[in-house]
PDB file of N, CA, C and O in Angstrom, chain B, residues numbered from 101:
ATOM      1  N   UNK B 101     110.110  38.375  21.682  1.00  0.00           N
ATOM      2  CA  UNK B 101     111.063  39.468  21.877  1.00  0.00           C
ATOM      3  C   UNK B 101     110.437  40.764  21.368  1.00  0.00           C
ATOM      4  O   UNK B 101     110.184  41.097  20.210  1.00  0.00           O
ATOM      5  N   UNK B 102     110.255  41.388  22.477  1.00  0.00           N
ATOM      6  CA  UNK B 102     109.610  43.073  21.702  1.00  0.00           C
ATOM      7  C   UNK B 102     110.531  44.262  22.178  1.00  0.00           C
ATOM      8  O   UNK B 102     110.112  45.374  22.500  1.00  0.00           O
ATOM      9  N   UNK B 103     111.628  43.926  22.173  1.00  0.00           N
ATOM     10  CA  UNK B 103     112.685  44.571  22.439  1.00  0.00           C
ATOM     11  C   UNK B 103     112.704  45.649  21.337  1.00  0.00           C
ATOM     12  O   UNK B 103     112.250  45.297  20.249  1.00  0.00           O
ATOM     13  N   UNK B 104     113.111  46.767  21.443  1.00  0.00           N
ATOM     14  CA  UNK B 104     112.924  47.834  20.409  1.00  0.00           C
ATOM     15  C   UNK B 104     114.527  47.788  20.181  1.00  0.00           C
ATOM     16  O   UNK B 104     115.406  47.510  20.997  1.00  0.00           O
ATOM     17  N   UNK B 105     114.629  48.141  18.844  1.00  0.00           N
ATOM     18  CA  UNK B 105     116.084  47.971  17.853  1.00  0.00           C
ATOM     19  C   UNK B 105     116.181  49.393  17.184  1.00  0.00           C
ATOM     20  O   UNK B 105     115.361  50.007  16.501  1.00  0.00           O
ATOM     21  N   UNK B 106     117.470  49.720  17.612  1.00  0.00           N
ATOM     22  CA  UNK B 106     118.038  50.845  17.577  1.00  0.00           C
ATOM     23  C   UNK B 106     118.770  51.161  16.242  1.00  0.00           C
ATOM     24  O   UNK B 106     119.727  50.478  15.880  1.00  0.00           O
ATOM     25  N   UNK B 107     118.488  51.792  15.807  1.00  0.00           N
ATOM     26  CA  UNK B 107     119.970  51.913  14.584  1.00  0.00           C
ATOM     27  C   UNK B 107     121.175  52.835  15.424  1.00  0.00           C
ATOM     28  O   UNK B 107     121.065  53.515  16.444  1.00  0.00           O
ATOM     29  N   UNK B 108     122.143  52.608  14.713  1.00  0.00           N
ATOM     30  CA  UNK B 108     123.437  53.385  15.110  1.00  0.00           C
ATOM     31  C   UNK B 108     123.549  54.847  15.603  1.00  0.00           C
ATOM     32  O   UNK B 108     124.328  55.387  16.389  1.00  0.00           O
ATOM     33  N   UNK B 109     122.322  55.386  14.747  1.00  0.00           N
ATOM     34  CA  UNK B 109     122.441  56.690  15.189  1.00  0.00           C
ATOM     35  C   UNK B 109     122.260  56.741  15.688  1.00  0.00           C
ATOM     36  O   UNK B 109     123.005  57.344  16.460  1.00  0.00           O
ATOM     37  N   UNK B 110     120.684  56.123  16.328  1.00  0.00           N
ATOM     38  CA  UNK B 110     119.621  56.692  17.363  1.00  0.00           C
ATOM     39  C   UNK B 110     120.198  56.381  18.321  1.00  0.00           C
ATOM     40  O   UNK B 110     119.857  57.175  19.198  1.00  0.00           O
ATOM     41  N   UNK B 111     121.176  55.394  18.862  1.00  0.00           N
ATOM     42  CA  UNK B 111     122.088  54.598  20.157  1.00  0.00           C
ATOM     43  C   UNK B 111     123.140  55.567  20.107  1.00  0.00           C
ATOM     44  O   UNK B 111     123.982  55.329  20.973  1.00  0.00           O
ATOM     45  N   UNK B 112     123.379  56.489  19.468  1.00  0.00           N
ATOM     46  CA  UNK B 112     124.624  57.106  19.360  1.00  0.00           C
ATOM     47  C   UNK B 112     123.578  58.652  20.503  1.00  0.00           C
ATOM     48  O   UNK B 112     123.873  59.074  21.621  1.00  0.00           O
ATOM     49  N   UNK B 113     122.399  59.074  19.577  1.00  0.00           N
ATOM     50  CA  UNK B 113     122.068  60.124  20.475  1.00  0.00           C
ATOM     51  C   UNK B 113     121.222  59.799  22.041  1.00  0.00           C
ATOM     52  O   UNK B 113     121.153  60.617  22.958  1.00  0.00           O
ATOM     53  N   UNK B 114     120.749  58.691  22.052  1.00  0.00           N
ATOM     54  CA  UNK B 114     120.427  58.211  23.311  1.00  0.00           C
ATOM     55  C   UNK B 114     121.885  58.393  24.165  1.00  0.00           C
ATOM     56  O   UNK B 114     121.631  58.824  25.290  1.00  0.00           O
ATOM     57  N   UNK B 115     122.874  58.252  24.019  1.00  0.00           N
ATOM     58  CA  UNK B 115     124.195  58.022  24.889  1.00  0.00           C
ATOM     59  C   UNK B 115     125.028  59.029  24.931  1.00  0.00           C
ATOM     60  O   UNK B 115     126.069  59.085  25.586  1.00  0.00           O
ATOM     61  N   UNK B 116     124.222  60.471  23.683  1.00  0.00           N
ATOM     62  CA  UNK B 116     124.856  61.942  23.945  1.00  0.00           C
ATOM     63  C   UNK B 116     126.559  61.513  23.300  1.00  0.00           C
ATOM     64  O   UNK B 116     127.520  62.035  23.866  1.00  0.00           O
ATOM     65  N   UNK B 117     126.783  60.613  22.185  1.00  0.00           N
ATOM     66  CA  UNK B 117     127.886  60.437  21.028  1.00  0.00           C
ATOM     67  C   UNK B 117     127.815  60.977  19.840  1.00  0.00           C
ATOM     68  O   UNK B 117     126.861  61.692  19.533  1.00  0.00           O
ATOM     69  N   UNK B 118     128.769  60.723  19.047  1.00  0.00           N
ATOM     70  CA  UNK B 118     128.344  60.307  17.833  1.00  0.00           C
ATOM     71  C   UNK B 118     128.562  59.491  17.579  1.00  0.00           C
ATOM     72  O   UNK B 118     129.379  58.748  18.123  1.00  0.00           O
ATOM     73  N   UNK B 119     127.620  59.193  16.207  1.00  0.00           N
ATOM     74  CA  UNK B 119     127.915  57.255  15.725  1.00  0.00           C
ATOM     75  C   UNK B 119     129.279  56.614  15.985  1.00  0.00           C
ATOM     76  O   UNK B 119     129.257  55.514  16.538  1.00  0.00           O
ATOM     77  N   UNK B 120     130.603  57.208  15.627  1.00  0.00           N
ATOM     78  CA  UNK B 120     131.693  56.608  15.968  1.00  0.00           C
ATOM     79  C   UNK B 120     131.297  55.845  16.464  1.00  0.00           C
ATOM     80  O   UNK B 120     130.737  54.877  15.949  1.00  0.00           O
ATOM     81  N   UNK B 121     131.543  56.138  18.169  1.00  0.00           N
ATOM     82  CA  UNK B 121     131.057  55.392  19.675  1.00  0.00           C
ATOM     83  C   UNK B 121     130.487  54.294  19.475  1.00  0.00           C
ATOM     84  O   UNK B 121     130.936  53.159  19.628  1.00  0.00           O
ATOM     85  N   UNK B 122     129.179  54.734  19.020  1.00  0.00           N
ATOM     86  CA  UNK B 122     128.165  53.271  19.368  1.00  0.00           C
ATOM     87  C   UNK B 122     129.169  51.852  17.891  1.00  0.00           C
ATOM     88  O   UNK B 122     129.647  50.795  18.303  1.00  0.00           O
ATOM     89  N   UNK B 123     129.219  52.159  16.725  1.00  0.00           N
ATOM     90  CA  UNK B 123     130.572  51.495  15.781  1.00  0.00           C
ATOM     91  C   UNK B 123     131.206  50.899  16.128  1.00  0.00           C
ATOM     92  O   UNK B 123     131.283  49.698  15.869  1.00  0.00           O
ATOM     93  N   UNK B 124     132.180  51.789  17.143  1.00  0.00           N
ATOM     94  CA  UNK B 124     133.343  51.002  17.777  1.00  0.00           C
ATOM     95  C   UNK B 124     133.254  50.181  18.844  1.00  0.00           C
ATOM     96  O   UNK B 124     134.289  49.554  19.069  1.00  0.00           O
ATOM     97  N   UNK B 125     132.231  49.960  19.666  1.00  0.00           N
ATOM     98  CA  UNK B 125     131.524  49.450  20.308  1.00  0.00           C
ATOM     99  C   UNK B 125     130.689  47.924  20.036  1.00  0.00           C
ATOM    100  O   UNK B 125     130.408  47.065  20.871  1.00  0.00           O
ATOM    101  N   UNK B 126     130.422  47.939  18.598  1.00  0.00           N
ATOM    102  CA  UNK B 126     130.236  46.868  17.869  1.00  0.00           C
ATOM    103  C   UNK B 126     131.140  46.389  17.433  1.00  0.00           C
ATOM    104  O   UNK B 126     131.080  45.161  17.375  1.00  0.00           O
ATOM    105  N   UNK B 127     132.479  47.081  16.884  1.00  0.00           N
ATOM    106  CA  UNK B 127     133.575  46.802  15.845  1.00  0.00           C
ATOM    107  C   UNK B 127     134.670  46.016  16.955  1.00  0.00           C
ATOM    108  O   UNK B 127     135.459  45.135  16.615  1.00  0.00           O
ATOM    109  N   UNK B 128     134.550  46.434  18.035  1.00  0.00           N
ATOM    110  CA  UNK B 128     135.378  45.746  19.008  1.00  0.00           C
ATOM    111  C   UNK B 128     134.594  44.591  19.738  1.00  0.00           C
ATOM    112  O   UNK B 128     135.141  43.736  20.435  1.00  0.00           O
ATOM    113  N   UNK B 129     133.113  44.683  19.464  1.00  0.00           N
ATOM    114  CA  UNK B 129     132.560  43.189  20.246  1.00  0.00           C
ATOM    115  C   UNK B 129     131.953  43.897  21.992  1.00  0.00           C
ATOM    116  O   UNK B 129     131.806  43.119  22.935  1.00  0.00           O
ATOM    117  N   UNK B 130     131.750  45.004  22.099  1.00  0.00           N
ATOM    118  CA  UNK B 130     131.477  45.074  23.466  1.00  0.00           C
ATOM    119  C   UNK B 130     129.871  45.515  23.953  1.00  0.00           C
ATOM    120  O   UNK B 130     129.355  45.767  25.041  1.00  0.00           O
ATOM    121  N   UNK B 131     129.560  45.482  23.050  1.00  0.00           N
ATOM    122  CA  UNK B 131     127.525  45.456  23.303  1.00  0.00           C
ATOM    123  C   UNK B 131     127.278  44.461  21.957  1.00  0.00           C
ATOM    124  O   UNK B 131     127.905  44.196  20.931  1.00  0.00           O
ATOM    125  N   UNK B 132     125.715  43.985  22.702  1.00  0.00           N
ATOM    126  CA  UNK B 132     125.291  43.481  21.614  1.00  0.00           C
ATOM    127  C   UNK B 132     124.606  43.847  20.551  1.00  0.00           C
ATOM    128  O   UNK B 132     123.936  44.878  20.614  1.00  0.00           O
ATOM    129  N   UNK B 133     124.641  43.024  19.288  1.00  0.00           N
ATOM    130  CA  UNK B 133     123.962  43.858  18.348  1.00  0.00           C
ATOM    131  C   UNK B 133     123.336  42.509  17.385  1.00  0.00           C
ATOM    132  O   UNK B 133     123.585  41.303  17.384  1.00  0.00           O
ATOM    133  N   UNK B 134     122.187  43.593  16.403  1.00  0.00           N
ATOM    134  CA  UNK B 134     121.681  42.262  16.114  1.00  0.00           C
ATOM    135  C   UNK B 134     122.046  43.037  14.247  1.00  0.00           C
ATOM    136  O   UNK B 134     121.996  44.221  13.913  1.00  0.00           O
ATOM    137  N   UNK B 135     122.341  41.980  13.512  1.00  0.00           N
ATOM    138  CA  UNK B 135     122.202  42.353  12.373  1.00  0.00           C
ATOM    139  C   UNK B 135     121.422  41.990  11.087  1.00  0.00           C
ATOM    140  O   UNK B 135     121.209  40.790  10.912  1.00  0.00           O
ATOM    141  N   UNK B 136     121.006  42.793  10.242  1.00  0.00           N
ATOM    142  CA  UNK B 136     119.830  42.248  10.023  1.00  0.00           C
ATOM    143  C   UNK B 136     120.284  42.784   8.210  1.00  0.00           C
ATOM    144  O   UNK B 136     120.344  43.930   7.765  1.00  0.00           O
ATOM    145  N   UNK B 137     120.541  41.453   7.490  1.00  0.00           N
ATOM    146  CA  UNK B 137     121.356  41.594   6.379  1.00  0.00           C
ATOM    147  C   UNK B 137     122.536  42.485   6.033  1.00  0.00           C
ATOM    148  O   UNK B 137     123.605  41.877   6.084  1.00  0.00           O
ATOM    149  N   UNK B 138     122.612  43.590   5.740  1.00  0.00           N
ATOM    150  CA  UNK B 138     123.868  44.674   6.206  1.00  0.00           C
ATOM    151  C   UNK B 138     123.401  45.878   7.007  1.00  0.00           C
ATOM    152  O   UNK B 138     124.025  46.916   7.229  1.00  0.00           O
ATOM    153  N   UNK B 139     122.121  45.517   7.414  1.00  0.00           N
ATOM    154  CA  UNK B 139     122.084  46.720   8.825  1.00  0.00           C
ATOM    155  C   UNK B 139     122.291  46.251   9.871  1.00  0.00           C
ATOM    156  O   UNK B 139     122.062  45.084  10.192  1.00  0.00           O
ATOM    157  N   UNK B 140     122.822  47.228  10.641  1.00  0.00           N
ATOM    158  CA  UNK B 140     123.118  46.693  12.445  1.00  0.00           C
ATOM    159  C   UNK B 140     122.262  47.756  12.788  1.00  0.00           C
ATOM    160  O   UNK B 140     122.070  48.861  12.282  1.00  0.00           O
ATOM    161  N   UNK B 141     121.613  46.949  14.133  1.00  0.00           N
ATOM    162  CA  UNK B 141     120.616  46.962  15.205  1.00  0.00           C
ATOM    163  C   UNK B 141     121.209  46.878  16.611  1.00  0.00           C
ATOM    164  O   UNK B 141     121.861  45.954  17.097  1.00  0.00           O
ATOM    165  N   UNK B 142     120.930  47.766  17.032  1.00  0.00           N
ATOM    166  CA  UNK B 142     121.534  47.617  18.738  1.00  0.00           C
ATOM    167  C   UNK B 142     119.868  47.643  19.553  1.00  0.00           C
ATOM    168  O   UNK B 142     119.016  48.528  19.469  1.00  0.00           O
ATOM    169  N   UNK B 143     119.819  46.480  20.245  1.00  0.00           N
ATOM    170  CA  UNK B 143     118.388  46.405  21.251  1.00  0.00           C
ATOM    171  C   UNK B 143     118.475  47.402  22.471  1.00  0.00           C
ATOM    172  O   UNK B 143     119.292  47.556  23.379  1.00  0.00           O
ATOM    173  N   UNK B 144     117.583  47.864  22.201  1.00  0.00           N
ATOM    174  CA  UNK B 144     117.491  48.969  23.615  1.00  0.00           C
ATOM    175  C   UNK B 144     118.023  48.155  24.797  1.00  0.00           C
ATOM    176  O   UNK B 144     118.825  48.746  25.520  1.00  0.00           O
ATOM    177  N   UNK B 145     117.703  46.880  25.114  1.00  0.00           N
ATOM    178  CA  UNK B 145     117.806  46.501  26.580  1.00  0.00           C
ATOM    179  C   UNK B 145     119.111  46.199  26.094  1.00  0.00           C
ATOM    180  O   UNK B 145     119.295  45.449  27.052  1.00  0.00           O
ATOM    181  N   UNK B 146     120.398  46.093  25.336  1.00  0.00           N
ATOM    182  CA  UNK B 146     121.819  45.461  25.011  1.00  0.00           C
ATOM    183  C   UNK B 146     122.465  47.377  25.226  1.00  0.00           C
ATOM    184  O   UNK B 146     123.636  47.546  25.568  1.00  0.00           O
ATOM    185  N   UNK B 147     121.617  48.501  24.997  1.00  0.00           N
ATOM    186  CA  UNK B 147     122.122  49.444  25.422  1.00  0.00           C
ATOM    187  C   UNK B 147     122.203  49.990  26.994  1.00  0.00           C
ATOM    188  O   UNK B 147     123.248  50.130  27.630  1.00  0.00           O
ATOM    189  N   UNK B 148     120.952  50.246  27.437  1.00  0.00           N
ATOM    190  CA  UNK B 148     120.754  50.409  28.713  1.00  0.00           C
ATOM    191  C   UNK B 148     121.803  48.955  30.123  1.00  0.00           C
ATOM    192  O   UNK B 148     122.134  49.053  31.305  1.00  0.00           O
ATOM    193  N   UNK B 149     121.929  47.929  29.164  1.00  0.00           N
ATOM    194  CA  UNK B 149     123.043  46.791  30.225  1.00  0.00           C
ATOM    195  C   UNK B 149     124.369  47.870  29.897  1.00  0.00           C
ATOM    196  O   UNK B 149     125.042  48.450  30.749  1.00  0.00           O
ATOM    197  N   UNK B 150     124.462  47.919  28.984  1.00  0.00           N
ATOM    198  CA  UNK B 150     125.889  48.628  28.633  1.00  0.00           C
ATOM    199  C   UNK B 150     126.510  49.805  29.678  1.00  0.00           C
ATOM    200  O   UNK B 150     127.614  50.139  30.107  1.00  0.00           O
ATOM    201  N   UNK B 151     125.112  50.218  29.813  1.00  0.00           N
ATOM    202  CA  UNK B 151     124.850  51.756  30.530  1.00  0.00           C
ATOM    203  C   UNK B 151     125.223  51.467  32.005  1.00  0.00           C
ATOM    204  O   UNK B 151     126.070  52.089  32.647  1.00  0.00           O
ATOM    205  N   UNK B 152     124.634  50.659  32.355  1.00  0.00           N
ATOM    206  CA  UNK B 152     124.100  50.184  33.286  1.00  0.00           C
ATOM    207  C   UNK B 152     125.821  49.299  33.960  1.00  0.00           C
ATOM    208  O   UNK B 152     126.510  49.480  34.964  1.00  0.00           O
ATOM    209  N   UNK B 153     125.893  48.600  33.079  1.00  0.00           N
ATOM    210  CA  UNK B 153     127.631  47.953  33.436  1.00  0.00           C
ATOM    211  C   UNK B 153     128.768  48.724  33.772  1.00  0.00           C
ATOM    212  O   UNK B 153     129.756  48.423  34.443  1.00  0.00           O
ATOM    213  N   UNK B 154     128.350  50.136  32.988  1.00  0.00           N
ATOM    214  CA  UNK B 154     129.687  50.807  33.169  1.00  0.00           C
ATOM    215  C   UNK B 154     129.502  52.176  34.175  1.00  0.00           C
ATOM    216  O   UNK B 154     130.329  53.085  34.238  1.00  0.00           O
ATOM    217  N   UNK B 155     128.434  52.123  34.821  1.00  0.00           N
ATOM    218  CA  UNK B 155     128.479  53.333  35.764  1.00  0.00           C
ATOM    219  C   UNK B 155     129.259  53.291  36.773  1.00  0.00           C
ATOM    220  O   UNK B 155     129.148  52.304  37.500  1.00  0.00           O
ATOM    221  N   UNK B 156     130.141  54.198  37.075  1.00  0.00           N
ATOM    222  CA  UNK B 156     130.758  54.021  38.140  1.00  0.00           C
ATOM    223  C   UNK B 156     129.944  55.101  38.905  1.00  0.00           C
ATOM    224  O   UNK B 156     129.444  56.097  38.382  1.00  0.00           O
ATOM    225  N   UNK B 157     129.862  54.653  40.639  1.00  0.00           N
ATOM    226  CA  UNK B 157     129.264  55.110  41.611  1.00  0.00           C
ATOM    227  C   UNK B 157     130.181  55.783  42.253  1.00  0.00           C
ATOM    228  O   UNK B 157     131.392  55.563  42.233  1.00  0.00           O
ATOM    229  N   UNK B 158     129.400  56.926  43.048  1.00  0.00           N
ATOM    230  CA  UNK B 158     130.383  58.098  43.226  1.00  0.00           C
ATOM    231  C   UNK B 158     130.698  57.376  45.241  1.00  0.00           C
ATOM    232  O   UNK B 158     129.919  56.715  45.927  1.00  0.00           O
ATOM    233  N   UNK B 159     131.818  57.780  45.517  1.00  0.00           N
ATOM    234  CA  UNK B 159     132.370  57.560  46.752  1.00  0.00           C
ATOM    235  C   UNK B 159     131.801  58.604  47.722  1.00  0.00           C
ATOM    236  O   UNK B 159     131.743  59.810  47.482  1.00  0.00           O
ATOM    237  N   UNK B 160     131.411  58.033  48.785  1.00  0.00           N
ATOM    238  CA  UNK B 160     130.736  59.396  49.839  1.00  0.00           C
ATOM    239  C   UNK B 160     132.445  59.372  50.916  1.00  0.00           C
ATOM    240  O   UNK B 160     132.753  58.425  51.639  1.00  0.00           O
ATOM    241  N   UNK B 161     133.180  60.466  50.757  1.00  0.00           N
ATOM    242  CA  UNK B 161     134.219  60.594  51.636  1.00  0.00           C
ATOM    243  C   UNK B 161     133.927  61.698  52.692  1.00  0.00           C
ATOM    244  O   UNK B 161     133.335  62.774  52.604  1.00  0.00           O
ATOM    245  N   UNK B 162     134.802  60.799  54.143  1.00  0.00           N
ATOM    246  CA  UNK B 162     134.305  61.422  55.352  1.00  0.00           C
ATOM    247  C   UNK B 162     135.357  62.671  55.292  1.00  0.00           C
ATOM    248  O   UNK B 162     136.488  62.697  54.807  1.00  0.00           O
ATOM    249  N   UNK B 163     134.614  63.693  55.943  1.00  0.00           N
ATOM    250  CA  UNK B 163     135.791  64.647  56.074  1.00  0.00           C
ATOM    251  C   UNK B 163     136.347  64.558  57.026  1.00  0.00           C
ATOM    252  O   UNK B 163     135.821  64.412  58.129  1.00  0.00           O
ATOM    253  N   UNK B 164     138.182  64.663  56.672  1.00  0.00           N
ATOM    254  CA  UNK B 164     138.914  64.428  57.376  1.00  0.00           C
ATOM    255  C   UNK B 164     139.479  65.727  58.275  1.00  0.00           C
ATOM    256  O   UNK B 164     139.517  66.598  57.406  1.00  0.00           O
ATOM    257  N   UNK B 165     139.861  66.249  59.300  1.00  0.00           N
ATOM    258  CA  UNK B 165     140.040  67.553  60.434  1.00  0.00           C
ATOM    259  C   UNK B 165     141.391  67.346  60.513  1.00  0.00           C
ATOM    260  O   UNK B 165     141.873  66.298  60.944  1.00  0.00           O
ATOM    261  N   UNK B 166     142.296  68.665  59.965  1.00  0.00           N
ATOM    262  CA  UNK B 166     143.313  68.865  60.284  1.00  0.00           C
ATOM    263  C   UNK B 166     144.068  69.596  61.143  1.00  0.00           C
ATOM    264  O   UNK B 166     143.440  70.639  61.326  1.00  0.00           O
ATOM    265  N   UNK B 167     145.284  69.618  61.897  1.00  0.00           N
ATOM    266  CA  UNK B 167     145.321  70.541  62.766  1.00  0.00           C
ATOM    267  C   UNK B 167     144.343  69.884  64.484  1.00  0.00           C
ATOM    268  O   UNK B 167     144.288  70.710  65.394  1.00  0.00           O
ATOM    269  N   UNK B 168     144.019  69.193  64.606  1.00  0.00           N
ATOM    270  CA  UNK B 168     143.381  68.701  65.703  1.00  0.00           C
ATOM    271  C   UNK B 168     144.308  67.830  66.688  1.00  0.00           C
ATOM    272  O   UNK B 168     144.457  66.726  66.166  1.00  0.00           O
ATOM    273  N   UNK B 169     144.862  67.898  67.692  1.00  0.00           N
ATOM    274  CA  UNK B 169     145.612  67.334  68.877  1.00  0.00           C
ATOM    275  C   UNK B 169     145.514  66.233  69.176  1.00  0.00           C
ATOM    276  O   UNK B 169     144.366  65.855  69.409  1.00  0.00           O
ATOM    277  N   UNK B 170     146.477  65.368  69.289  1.00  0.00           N
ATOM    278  CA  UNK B 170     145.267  64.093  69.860  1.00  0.00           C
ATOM    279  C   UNK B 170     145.561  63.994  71.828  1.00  0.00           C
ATOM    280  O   UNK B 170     144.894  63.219  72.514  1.00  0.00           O
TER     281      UNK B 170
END
């Protein structure tokens, strides 16, 4: 495993937060984290899935013509 391990902060400014975020995120169970006696570690690749899980993709909508006869 050469996964690079994040501390709280640094996952907090990779994701443009503050620590809160990445905390509550652990404190509720929804990324993974690794802990390593009383420090927590977030793995880069357990951030970028996170990232990656929650993008929502933007909708291409057709334009619709109003006023047209049929």
């Amino acid at each position: 495993m050469s996964d690079l391990l994040l501390t709280v902060e640094q996952a907090a400014e990779r994701l443009g937060t503050t620590a809160r975020f990445p905390r509550r995120l652990i404190a509720e169970r929804r990324i993974a984290f690794v802990k390593i006696g009383r420090h927590v570690r977030i793995p880069e690749s357990a951030l970028n899935a996170y990232v990656d899980g929650n993008t929502v993709q933007a909708l291409r909508r057709r334009r619709v013509r109003y006023g047209r006869a049929a």
